[in-house]
N, C-alpha and C positions, 0 to 999 in steps of 0.2 A: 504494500500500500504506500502510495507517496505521500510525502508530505506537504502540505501547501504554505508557504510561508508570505502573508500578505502585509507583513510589515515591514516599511521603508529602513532599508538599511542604510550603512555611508551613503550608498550610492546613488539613492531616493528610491521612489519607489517602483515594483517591479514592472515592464514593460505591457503594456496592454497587447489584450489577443490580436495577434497577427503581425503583432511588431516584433522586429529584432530585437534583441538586446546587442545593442553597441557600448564595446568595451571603453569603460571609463579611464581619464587617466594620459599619461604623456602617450605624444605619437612620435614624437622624436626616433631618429636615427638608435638602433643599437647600439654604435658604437659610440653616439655622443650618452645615453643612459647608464653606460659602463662607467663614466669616471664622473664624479659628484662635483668636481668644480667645474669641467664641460657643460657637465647639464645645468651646474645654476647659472654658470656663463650662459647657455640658451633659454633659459629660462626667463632670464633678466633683460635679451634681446626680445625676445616674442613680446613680454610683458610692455615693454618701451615702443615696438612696432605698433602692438592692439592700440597702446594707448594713444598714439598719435591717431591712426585710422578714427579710433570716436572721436577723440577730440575733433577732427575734421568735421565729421560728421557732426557733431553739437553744433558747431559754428554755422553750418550748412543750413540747419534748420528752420533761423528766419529768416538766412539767404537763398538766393536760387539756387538748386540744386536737389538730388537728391538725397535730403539728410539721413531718414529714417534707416534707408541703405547701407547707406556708409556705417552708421552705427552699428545695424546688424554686420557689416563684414568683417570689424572690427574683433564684436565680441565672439565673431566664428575664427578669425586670428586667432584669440585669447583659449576658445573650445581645442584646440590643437593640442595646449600643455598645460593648462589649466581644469580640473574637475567642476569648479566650482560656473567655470562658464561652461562647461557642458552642457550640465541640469538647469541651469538658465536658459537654454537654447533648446533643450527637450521643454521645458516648461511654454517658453513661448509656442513650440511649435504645436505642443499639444493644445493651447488655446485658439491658438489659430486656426486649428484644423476644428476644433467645436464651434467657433463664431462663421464658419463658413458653412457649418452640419444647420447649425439655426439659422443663418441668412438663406438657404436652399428651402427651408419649411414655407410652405404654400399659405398657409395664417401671416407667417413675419411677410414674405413679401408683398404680397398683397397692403400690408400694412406700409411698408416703408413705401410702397409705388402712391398709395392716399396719402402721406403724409408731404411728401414729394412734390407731388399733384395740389394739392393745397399752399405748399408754400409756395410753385412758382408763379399760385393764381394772386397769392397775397402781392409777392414783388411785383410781377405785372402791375397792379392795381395802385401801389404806392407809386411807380416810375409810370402809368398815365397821368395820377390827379399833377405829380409834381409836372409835368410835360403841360396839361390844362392850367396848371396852377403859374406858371412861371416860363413857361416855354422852352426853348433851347439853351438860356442864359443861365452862366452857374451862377451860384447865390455868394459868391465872394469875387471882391474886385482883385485885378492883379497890378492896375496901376492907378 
């Protein structure tokens, strides 16, 4: 008889049906995990790399670009020899793959399509009165 072990160990928790479990932990070279100043030498390279990539990526965010990106490729940088952004990275995805399972349910979309549909009757309606209201002209001078 097997035994079923359903609580989150180090590694969080156990993988859901039909998913792999991908092994936690450095992907580093073998021969750079052989010797412990190597590895924290790499380790402290990756660490300095991720962190520039987010940092990009934060800046990006009220500038043009794509930020949100940058950030995720960043902390998939960091998922490489870091644990800790692994299960950050299985976490989001696992959310993301749930907010895509509810945005596909035929109740939510229909709803977000009427919420949608109502707001761009609302904006239309505010950009005619203002168009009736005031015409082409913006409501501040520039000289």
């Amino acid at each position: 008889m097997a035994v079923r072990n359903d609580n989150p160990g180090p590694e969080g928790p156990a993988p859901a049906a039909g998913e792999t479990p991908a092994a936690l932990g450095s992907k580093a070279p073998q021969f750079i995990r052989r010797s412990r100043p190597l590895h924290l030498s790499w380790q402290v390279a990756i660490f300095l790399i991720g962190l520039a990539v987010v940092g990009l990526g934060v800046v990006m965010l009220p500038l043009p670009g794509p930020g949100w990106v940058v950030i995720f490729l960043g902390m998939g940088i960091w998922a490489t020899e870091f644990v800790w952004a692994q299960l950050v990275l299985r976490w989001t995805r696992r959310k993301v793959t749930e907010a895509a399972q509810r945005a596909l349910d035929p109740k939510v979309r229909r709803r977000n399509i009427i919420i949608t549909a109502v707001g761009v009757v609302i904006i239309a309606g505010l950009g005619g009165w203002y168009l009736w209201r005031y015409g082409l002209t913006m409501p501040w001078k520039l000289r």
